[in-house]
N, C-alpha and C positions, 0 to 999 in steps of 0.2 A: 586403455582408458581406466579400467578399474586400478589400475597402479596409480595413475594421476587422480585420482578421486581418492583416495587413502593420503594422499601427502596434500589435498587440501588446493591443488591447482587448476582441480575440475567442477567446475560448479552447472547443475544442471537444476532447471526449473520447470515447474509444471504453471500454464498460462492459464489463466479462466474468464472467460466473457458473459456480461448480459448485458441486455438493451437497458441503456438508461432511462427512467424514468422521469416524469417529469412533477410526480407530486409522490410521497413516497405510502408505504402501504397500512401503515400505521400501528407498529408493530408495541406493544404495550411491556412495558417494566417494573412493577411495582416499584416505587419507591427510589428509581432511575432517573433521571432527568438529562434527555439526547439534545444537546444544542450545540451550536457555534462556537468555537473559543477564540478570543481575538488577542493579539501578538503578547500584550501586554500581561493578560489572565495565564494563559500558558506559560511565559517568562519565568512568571512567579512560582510554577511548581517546578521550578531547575533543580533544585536543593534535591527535591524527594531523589533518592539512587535509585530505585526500583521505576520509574517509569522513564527513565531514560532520555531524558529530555536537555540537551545541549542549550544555552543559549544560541549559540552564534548558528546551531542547524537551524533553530527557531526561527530570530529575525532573517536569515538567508530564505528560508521557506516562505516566509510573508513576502517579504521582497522582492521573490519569481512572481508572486500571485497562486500559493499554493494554498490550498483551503484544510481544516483542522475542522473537525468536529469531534467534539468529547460527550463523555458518558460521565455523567454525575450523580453521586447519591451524598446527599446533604451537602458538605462543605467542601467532599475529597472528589478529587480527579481518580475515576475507578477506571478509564479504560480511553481511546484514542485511535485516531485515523487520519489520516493526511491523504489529500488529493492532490493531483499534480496536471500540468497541463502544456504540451510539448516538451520538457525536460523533465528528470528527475535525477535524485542520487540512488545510488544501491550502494557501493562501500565501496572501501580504498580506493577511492578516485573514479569507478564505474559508475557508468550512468546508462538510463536507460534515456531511448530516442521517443516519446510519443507521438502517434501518427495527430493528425491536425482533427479527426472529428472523436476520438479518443479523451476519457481520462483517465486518468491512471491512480491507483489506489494501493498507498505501500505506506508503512511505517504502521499498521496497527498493533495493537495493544491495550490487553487488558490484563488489570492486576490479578495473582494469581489465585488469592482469596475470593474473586467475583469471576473466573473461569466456570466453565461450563450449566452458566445462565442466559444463555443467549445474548451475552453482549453485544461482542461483534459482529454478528447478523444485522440484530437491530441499527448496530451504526451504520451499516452500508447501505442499508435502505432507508434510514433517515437523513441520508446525507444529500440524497438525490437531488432533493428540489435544491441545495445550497449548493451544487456542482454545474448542478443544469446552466449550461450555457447556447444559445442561437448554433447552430451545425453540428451538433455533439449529439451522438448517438449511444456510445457502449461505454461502459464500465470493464475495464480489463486490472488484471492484479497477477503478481508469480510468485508464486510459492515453492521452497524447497520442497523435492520429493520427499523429503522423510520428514516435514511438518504436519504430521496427519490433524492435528488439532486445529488449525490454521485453513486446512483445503475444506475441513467437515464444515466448517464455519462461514465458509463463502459459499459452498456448495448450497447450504442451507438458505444465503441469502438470495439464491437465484439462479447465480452462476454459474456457468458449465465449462465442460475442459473445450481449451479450442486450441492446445499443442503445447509443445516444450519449445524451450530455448535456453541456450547455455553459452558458455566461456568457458575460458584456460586461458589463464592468466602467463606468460611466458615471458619474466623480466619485465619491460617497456611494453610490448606488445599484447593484443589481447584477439585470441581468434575466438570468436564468434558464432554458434547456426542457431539454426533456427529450422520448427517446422514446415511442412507446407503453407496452414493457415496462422500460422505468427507470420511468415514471411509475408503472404498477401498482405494481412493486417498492415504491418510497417512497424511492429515494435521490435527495435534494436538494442541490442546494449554496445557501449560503446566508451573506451580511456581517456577523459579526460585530458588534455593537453593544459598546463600552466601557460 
């Protein structure tokens, strides 16, 4: 295994759970502003290189019914989170499966100059009441084992470990596990078919 993790065929994740809320805790940023971004607002920072922002991942994300909330301070997009709700993407064509009272919480970022201010906490708990849907209970997210910045930062928001789940990518094919409790949970990941 540690062979196929060296050539980049092994990919293992660390899962993290909390109970979603339904009003969020009210987490304070001087001079930040946590809100909603809608198709069009987001579109508009495609240009900037550093926040990574596709058009066409954009409007496909609107599209599913996938929810963005950004981190603003004055006029710049500082930071970002997308919510997802039965499907999502991860890369090269992997997607993960969301169980039905599940949302799922992938693509954050925050720019590297506004790193380690509490951004991304703050977004995840400010996002809640804008995720909150009728039968949705948790907030799940997976992180690379070696994203230590990334697990401190969800960790922070509440979140706690509730297992690993991985891939190996094999040409076409994509094998799959998963822990005990990802397994109960129901988040899969899974290869895309055109």
């Amino acid at each position: 295994m540690h062979q196929a993790a060296r050539h980049g065929d092994l990919h293992v994740l660390r899962v993290f759970a909390r109970q979603l809320r339904h009003a969020a805790r009210g987490a304070s940023l001087p001079g930040v502003e946590l809100r909603p971004l809608d198709e069009e607002e987001i579109v508009a920072w495609r240009h900037d290189p550093e926040l990574d922002l596709h058009e066409g991942m954009v409007r496909e994300g609107y599209r599913r019914g996938y929810r963005c909330l950004g981190a603003l301070h004055g006029a710049a997009l500082v930071g970002y989170v997308w919510f997802a709700y039965g499907f999502a993407p991860h890369v090269d064509g992997i997607w993960v499966k969301v169980p039905p009272r599940v949302v799922y919480r992938f693509k954050a970022f925050v720019r590297a100059s506004y790193r380690g201010r509490g951004i991304a906490p703050a977004l995840y708990d400010a996002a809640d009441p804008l995720i909150a849907k009728p039968g949705l209970d948790t907030v799940v997210d997976c992180i690379a084992l070696q994203n230590q910045p990334s697990i401190a930062a969800t960790l922070r928001s509440g979140s706690r470990p509730l297992g690993a789940l991985g891939y190996w990518r094999v040409g076409s094919r994509l094998l799959s596990f998963h822990s005990p409790a990802v397994r109960r949970l129901g988040l899969r990941f899974y290869l895309a078919t055109n």
